[in-house]
C-alpha positions in Angstrom: -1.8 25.5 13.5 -3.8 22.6 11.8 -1.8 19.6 11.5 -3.3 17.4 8.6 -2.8 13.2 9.1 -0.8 13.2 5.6 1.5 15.8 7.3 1.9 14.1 10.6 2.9 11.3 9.1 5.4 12.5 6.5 6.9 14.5 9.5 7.3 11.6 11.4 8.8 9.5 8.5 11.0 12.5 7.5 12.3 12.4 11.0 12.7 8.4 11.7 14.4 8.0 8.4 16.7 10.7 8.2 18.0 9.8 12.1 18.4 6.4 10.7 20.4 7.2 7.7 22.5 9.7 10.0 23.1 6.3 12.3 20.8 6.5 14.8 18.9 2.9 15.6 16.6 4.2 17.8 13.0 3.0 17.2 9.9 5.8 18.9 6.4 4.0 19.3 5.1 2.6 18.0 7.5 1.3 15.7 9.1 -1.4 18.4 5.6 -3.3 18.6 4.9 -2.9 14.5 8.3 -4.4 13.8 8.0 -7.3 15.9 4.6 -7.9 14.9 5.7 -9.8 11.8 7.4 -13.7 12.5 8.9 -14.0 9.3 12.3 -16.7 9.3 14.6 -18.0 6.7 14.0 -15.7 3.5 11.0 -14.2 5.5 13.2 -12.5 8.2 12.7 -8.8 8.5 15.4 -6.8 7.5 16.9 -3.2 9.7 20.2 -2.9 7.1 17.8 -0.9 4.8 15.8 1.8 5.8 11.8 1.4 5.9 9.9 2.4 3.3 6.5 3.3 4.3 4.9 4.5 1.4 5.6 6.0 -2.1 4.0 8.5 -4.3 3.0 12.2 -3.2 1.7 11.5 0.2 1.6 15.7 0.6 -0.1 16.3 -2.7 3.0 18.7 -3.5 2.8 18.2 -7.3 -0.5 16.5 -7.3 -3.1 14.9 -5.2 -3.2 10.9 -5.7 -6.0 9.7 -7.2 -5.6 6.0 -6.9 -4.3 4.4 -3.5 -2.9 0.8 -3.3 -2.0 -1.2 -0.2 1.4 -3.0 -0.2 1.8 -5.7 2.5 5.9 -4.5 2.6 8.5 -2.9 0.4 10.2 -6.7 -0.6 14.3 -7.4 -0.7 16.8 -5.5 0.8 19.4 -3.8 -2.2 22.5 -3.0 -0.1 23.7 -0.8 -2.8 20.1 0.8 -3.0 18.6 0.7 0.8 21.6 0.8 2.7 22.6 3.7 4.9 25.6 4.3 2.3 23.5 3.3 -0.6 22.4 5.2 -4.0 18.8 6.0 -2.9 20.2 7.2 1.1 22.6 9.7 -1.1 19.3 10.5 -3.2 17.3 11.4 0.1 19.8 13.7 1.2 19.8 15.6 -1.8 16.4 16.1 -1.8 15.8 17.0 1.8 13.6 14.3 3.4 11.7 11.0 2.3 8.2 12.1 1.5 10.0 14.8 -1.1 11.9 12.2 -2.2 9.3 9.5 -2.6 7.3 12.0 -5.1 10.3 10.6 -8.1 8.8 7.3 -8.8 12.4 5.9 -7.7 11.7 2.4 -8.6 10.3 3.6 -12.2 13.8 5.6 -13.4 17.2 5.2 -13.3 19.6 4.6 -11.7 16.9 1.6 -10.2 16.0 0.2 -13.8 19.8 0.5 -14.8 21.1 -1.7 -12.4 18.0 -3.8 -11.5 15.9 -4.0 -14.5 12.0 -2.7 -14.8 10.1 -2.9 -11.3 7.2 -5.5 -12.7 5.4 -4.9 -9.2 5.6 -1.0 -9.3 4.7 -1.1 -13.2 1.4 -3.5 -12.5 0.0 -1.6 -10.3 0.9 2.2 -12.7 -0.7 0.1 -15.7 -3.7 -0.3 -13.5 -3.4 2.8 -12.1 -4.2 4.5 -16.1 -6.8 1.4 -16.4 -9.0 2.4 -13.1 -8.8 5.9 -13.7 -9.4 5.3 -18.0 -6.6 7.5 -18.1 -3.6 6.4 -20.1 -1.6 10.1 -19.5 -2.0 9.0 -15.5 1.8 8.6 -13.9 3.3 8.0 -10.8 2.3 11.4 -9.7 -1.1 9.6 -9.2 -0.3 6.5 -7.7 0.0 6.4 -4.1 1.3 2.8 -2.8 1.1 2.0 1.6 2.5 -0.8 2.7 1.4 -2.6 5.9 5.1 -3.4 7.0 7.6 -0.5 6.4 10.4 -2.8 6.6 12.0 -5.3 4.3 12.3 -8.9 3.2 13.5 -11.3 0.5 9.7 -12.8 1.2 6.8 -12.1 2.9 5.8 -15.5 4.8 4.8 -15.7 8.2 2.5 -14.9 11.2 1.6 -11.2 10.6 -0.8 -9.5 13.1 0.2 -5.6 13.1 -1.0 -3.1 15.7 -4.6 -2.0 14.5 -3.6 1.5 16.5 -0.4 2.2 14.2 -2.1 1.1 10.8 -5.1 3.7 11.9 -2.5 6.1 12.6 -0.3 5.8 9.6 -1.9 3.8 6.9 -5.9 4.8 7.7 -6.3 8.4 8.9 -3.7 9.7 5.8 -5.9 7.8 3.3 -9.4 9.4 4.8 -7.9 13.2 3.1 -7.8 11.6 0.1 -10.6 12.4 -2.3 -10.9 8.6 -3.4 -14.0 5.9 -2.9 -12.1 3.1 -3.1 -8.2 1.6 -2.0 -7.6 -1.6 -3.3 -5.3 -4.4 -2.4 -4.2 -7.4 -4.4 -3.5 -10.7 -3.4 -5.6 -12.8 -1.0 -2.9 -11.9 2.1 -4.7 -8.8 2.3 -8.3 -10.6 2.6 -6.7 -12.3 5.4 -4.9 -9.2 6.9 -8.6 -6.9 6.5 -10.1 -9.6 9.2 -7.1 -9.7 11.5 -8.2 -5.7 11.5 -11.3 -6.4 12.1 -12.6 -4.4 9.1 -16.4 -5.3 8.2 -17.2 -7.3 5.1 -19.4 -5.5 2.6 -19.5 -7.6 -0.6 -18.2 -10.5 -2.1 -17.8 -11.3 -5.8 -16.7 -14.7 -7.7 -15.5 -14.5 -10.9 -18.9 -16.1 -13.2 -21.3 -14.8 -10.4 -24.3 -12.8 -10.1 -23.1 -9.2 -10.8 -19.5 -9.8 -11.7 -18.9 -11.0 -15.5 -15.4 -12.2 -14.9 -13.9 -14.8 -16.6 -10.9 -15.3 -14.7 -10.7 -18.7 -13.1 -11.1 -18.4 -8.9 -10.7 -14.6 -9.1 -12.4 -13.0 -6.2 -13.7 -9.5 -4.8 -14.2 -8.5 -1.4 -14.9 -5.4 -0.4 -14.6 -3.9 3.7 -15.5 -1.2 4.9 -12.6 1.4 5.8 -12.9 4.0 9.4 -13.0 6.6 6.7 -16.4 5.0 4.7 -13.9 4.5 2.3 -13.9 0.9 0.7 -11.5 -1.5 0.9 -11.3 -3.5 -2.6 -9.2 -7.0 -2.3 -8.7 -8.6 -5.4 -7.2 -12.0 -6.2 -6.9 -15.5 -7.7 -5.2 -18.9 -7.2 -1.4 -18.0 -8.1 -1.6 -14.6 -9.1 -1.8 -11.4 -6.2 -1.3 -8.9 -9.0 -3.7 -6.3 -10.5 -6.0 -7.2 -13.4 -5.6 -6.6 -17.1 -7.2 -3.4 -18.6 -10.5 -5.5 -19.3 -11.1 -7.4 -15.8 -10.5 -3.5 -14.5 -13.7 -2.5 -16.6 -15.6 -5.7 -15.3 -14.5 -4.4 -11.5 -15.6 -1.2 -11.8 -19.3 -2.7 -13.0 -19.2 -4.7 -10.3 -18.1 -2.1 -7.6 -20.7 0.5 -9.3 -23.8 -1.9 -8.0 -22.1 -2.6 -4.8 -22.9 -1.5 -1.3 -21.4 1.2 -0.1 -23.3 1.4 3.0 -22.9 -0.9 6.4 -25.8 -1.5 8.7 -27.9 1.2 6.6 -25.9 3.6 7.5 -24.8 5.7 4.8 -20.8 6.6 4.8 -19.4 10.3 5.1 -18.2 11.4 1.8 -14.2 10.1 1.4 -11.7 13.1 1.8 -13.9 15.5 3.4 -11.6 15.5 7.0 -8.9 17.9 7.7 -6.4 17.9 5.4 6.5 -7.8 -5.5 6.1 -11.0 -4.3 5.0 -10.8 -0.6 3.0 -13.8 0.8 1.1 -13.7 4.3 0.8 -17.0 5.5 -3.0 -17.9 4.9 -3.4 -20.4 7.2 -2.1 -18.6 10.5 -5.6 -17.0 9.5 -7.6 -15.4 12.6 
């Protein structure tokens, strides 16, 4: 039997997370190496009192395939009474029967989250740009499909981070190639940095007043890399501000992705899903 990449890696998940909650602290490969591959200290310190959360949205198209995918750099503070082993959302799990079914409810977007904690302003940026990019405003977080980098959490995200180009192939790349999308975008200039630590091949590069990009942002930036999949990676960003863009710079990004390359070397790219099917900071200047 065909196993897909979206359904190896909600298996694995599924498995890692529900041993965890049981109180297991074992760690397979290559989690051990992924973990330590992140030096945060102080606020920055990594976090095993919660368990990780490696993506969220409908990985396993159950109720409906994704249509926009975001890249996360990690899933922020620990909540005890959320994230814990004894906490709301580990009770929630359970009752549901693994993570990835779990991770379909937009937990972070409904109570009991936004009774106790307030509105998710990082989940809710990236669902208003979600309905923006797609021109969509019925889209929901059935269509949003958010990977993080780091599974784990911390209060910040500050520090050497250099994480194992095999494990993000394996969990973050290879599920994205199913997906029937051209483009996965990231916000925040951490994930410029992070694309060339993965060695990921620059294919464009906007500034905000520049030929082919009618921005008027101040120091806003595009750069686009190419993805194993041909898929392209989109990084947006600008001094002080590593969130999406309003509804209007989204229209001015899509113009300026529709003239962009989406070729490297010449070479034209295989068509994107046609294989088998809230704060963070990474430390610029550790830069490779």
């Amino acid at each position: 039997m065909t196993t897909s990449a979206r359904q190896r890696v909600a298996a694995f998940w599924d498995t890692h997370i529900a041993a965890w909650l049981s109180g297991e602290d074992l760690m397979p490969s290559p989690l051990p190496e992924w973990f330590e591959s992140y030096k945060g200290t102080g606020p920055g310190k990594p976090t095993l009192d919660g368990f990780p959360e490696p993506y969220h949205g409908d990985l396993l198209g159950l109720k409906r395939t994704p249509r926009v995918v975001v890249l996360g750099l990690n899933p922020g503070e620990y909540q005890r009474q959320f994230q814990s082993r004894n906490g709301i959302f580990a009770k929630e799990i359970e009752k549901h029967g693994s993570y990835s079914n779990w991770a379909t409810t937009g937990p972070y977007n409904r109570s009991p989250w936004e009774d106790e904690m307030g509105i998710n302003r990082y989940y809710q940026a990236r669902l208003r740009f979600t309905r923006n990019w797609l021109q969509d405003p019925s889209a929901g977080h059935p269509d949003l499909l958010i990977f993080e980098s780091y599974p784990w959490h911390s209060t910040s995200f500050r520090g050497r981070f250099q994480p194992p180009r095999e494990a993000i192939e394996q969990f973050v790349w290879q599920p994205i190639a199913e997906l029937p999308v051209r483009d996965v975008f990231a916000f925040g200039r951490s994930w410029h940095v992070l694309a060339k630590r993965l060695e990921l091949t620059e294919m464009g590069a906007f500034d905000a007043g520049g030929p082919g990009y009618g921005s008027s942002a101040v120091g806003r930036k595009v750069r686009t890399h190419a993805l194993p999949s041909g898929q392209r990676l989109v990084v947006v960003w600008q001094p002080g501000y590593a969130g999406p863009p309003s509804a209007e710079e989204t229209d001015l990004l899509r113009d300026a992705l529709r003239g962009a390359p989406s070729v490297v070397g010449g070479e034209t790219r295989p068509v994107p899903g046609a294989r088998a099917s809230s704060h963070s900071t990474l430390d610029p200047t550790s830069a490779g």
